[in-house]
Steps between C-alpha positions, in 0.01 A plus 500: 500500500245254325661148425457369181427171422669340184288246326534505130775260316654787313572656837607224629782453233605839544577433890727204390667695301545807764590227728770331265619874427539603904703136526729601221566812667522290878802314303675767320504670869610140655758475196642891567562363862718207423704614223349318197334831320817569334515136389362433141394086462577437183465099546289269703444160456452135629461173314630181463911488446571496147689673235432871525623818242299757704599863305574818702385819301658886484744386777704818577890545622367801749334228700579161633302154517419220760455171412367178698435178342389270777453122479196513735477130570806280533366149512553487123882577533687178452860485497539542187277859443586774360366843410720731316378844525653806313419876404640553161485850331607404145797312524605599819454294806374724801467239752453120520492256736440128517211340760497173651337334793740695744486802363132552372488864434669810367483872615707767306498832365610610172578802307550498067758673333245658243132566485258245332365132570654230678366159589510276781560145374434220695615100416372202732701143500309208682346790696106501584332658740374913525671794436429891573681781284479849657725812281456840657653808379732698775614870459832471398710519833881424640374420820331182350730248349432440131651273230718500346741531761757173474807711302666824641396629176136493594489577854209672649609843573384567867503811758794512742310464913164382397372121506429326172255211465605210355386121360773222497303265350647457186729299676427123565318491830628155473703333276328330220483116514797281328679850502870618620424651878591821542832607480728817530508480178127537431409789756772750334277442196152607683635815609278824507687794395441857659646805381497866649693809485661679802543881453611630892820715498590315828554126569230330608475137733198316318310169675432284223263211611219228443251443680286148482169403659636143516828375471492122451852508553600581147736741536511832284787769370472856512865660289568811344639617179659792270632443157842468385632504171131432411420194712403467840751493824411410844494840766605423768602838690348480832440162542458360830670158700177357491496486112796279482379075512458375843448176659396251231211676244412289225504814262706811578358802501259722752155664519652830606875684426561871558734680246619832501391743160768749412470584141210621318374263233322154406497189720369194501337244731469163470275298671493090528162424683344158412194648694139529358528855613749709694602839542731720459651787693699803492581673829727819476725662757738794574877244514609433841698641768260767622499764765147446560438188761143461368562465165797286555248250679262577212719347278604208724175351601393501113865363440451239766115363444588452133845313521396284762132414318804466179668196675169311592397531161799346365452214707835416664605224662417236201172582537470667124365314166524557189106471430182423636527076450796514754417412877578816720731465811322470829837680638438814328131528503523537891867666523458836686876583473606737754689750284220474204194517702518564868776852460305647205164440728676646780594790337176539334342500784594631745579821258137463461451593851707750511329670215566345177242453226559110329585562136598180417136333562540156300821455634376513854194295474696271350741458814276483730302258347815269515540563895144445506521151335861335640364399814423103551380304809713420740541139500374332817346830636267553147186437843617820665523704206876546477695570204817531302701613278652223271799560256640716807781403772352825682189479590428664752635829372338447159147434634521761780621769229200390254264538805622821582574658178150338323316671875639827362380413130127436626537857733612692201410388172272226443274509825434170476534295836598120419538401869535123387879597377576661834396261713660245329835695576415582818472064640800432355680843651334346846647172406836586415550746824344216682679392855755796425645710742743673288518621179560179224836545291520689132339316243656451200380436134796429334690890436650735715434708677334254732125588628553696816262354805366851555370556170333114535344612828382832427316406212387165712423761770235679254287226424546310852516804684682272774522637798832374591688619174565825582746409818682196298570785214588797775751154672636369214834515425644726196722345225505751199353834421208307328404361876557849625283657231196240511512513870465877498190501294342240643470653876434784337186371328430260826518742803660833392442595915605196621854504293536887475843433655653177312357689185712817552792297600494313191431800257823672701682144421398505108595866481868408706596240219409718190814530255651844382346486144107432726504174411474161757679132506254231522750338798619722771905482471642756337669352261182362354363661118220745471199407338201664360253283601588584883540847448148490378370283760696693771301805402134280518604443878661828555135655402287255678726601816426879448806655363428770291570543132709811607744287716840596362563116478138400359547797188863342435332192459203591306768693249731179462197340391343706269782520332545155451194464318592325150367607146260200496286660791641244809792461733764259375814477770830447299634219715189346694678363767333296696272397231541171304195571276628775259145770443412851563192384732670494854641867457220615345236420741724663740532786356122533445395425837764755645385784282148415485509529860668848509320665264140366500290612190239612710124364474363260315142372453506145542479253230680495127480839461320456171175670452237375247414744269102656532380289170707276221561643173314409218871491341638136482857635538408719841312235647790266467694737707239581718384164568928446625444766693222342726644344823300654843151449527236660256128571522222276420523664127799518424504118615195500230691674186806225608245256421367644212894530316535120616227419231680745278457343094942473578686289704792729580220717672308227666843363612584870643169487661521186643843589645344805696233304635770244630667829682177568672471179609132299612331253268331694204255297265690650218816305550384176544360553153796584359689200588326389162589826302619355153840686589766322680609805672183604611416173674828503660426852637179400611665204653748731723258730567236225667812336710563840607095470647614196663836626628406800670174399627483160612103547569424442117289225395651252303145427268586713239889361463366163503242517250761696283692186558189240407374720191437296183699817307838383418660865584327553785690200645808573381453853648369399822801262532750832446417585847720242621771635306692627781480696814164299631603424853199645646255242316704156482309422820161466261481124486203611231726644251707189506184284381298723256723466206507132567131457493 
């Protein structure tokens, strides 16, 4: 084939144009793979802050609108600047929101009650500096949060068991200067309102929950509705112990409830956030009791994951605030409360093993990012490496369970090895069984039951693998049926050989003590109560000793407990004796780990369980839920088309983006540039998602942080300073962090 030369201009001008033509087409395909083809910009622009009446043609009430109005550099924000920015159709207010040096920028979505103009109006005071204005129209959706949406009478009617996308940001990120702080008062009056209609013929048990990137200890309400005589009523049918106040929480309320649906019809959901951007969730269920084990445990590992991820969010223990000026409690940012973290985890777990695929993702990132973070030097052994775990009068049983229940974590879902953690563990463990030759006593942390010392050592045992643990547990002397439970699992995971015999002997003793209606005492007399924690936990060591399901005794057992199973999805025991702190989470995990164990759910590939779709939709509404779908690791492009929707022309897709990149963990380019997105909840994301680099692999380099931290870009700061939000244990040992934003 001859090759032909191009020398005149005229041909020359036509290349440029074939070239410009073949990029246009390179975009459009870039744009179809990221979810901004079905997004119309209707307004882009950047200038100097000033007043602005920017006019919004042939809007339409079939489809929906994003706004952001960013103050792109902060230095001119004084104390006294403001920016009131509204979308008026007429006479009607659509949104609004007023911007001030803490709260620079405002992301929403709005829908108008009638075709025709509207105008986005825009009113400086003492302000100077930059701004950007983005408006892109969105197909008209329920699964992305539109306004208006702050009266029952406009809530955003939304499909029962999908996830909807949603901005909180016309709430005050932070209060406004010379203002009243946030009060009760004031949330109820920034609620979102969802509405949807429930048409089964039989009852149903519905998860409603939010889930939050970041929680900045701001706590958030998740209620339900129905009408009555023509005005809205609390639902509460089906509402869970863990619903009701606990502790001390600044505001009352949770990020998950269950209810039970009976009757067809309307309800309503209401939704106190505070966030930048949260979401919200629908999980439906078949009511408990069942007759099937599996979906019994089904329902209480989802039931589990989410109540306990509930009570961190709501910040017990006087470690809530009311907004974002308030100083968080140290207490709560490092509590890893046995009954909110460690028994969902355990049951999570080890049901994961067995089988299990992890619904509840978010939830269980979340916890073990906690366990992951609580641990502090040890003081005056910080040279050998030692650790503990403060806010705790048990730690030995706390660490060694984090050890051992995190080793199973890294095994089976994230396959990430962070050895520092362990190791940690492991020279205190060495310290505290130090000059032993016994087992120590229980440990206590303040409730009852007290922490058997076979549970401590066996979970000591797995990260120490101390040679002389299994002959103090096989010696020690038995006090309760906890002892005689924990002491049969642990030889049983130890030396199965070596114990056979003190194994069967115990399994004969745990089926000996068993009460006519299958249950078990916690304490051996007779005249002690039944409980349904030790029923539970009496199966978990009944299986690990090799009694069958088909044991007369065993199928009693497993019967009682199925048919305990409460409406809500857990195990609640009527009378929790032995227990001083009042929850479902004890029983629960018991139950869990008993039937889990029983009746495995077979195999299961390793990881979320969450499979990245071939290519993201071109459709901005799909690739929302596709990009929430992305968890296990992807191919090289697929990691590309993530990039591509992070510099999608709108934030709730960049932040989406940015989010999935955090899940795949490893420094990407991409994020560090969006610590200076001119979104607030897109540089927050990106903040998560680059301590997540940092987190979970300790080998990243800590140039592109600190230059992020050094930039002359005011957001890019303030971003880059998000990472240190929370949860940033593994990098507090950068001394370089510490300096750059001092330079």
């Amino acid at each position: 084939m001859p090759t032909y030369v191009v020398t005149s201009p005229t041909a020359m001008i036509l290349l440029v144009i074939l070239a410009l033509l073949l990029s246009s087409v390179t975009d459009t395909a870039s744009q179809d793979a990221t979810g901004t083809a079905s997004l119309n910009t209707m307004v882009r622009r950047r200038g100097p802050v000033a007043d602005l009446s920017v006019p919004l043609v042939a809007l339409d009430p079939n489809s929906q609108y994003s706004l952001l109005y960013s103050l792109t550099s902060l230095t001119g924000l004084g104390r006294d600047a403001r920016v009131d920015v509204e979308v008026r159709q007429g006479n009607v207010v659509l949104a609004s929101k007023t911007l001030h040096a803490g709260d620079a920028d405002y992301y929403t979505q709005f829908r108008v009650p009638k075709a025709g103009p509207a105008t986005v109006v825009v009113r400086p005071t003492h302000a100077s500096g930059n701004y950007a204005l983005y408006v892109n129209r969105w197909p008209r959706t329920g699964l992305v949060k539109s306004s208006p949406a702050r009266r029952w009478q406009d809530a955003v009617k939304i499909p029962l068991g999908q996830t909807v996308f949603a901005s909180g940001d016309d709430e005050n990120y932070v209060p406004l200067p010379g203002t009243t702080r946030r009060t009760p008062a004031t949330r109820a009056a920034s609620t979102d309102w969802y509405s949807f209609e429930f048409t089964s013929g039989t009852p149903k048990l519905v998860f409603f929950q939010v889930d939050l990137m970041e929680r900045d200890q701001i706590p958030v309400d998740v209620a339900v509705y129905r009408l009555v005589n023509g005005e809205p009523h609390e639902y509460f049918d089906g509402e869970d112990p863990v619903t009701l106040p606990h502790e001390a929480q600044a505001l009352a309320g949770n990020k998950f409830t269950p209810r039970i649906l009976n009757d067809r019809g309307t309800y309503y959901v209401a939704v106190q956030a505070g966030h930048p951007e949260y979401k919200l969730r629908t999980r439906v269920y078949d009511p408990p009791p069942y007759t099937d084990p599996q979906t019994a445990v089904r329902t209480a590992l989802d039931y589990i994951l989410a109540a306990g991820d509930s009570w961190h969010a709501n910040t017990p223990r006087r470690g809530s605030v009311y907004d974002r000026v308030s100083s968080v409690h140290q207490e709560t940012s490092l509590c890893v409360a046995c009954h909110a973290t460690h028994f969902p985890l355990r049951a999570a777990l080890y049901a994961a093993r067995n089988g299990y695929p992890v619904v509840q993702r978010q939830q269980l990132q979340f916890l073990t990012e906690r366990f992951y973070n609580n641990p502090r030097p040890f003081y005056g052994f910080e040279q050998d490496g030692a650790v503990w775990a403060r806010v705790i009068s048990a730690p030995a049983n706390v660490l060694g369970r984090m050890s051992h229940l995190l080793d199973i974590y890294e095994r089976q879902i994230s396959g990430e090895r962070r050895s520092n953690f362990h190791e940690g563990i492991g020279e205190y463990l060495k310290l505290y069984y130090a000059g032993r030759d016994k087992l120590p006593p229980d440990e206590t942390n303040g409730n009852t039951p007290l922490v058997s010392r076979y549970e401590v050592a066996w979970y000591a045992w797995s990260n120490t693998h101390d040679g002389r643990m299994g002959d103090w547990i096989a010696s020690g002397e038995i006090e309760n049926m906890v002892d005689l439970c924990y002491q049969t699992q642990a030889l049983a995971e130890i030396d199965p050989q070596r114990y056979r015999g003190q194994i069967q002997k115990n399994a004969e003793r745990i089926l000996s003590l068993q009460r006519p209606n299958g249950q078990w005492s916690m304490r051996f007399g007779s005249e002690q109560p039944e409980v349904e924690f030790q029923t539970g936990h009496a199966l978990w060591a009944l299986q690990a000793a090799g009694v069958p399901a088909s044991n007369p005794q065993v199928a009693k057992a497993i019967d009682y407990l199925l048919r305990r199973q409460q409406t809500f999805g857990g195990w609640m025991d009527p009378l929790q004796s032995f227990e001083n702190f009042r929850t479902p989470f004890r029983e629960t995990q018991m139950a869990v780990l008993a039937l889990s164990a029983y009746f495995p759910a077979g195999p299961r590939a390793k990881g979320w369980g969450a499979a990245a779709p071939e290519r993201l939709s071109s459709d901005p509404v799909e690739v929302l839920q596709q990009l929430d779908g992305i968890w296990d690791p992807v191919t090289d492009g697929m990691r590309v088309q993530i990039r591509r929707a992070a510099a999608s022309p709108d934030a709730l897709i960049r932040q989406a983006a940015a989010e999935a990149l955090g899940r795949l963990g490893g420094q990407d380019a991409a994020l560090l540039q969006l610590l200076g997105d001119p979104s607030k909840m897109v540089q927050r994301t990106a903040a998560w998602s680059v301590r997540q680099s940092y987190s979970r692999h300790p080998e990243t380099s800590s140039a592109g942080l600190t230059a992020a931290l050094e930039s002359k870009d005011d957001r890019t700061r303030w971003g880059a300073t998000r990472v240190f939000a929370q949860h940033f244990a593994a990098i507090a040992h950068r001394p370089e962090f510490g300096a750059s934003p001092t330079r």
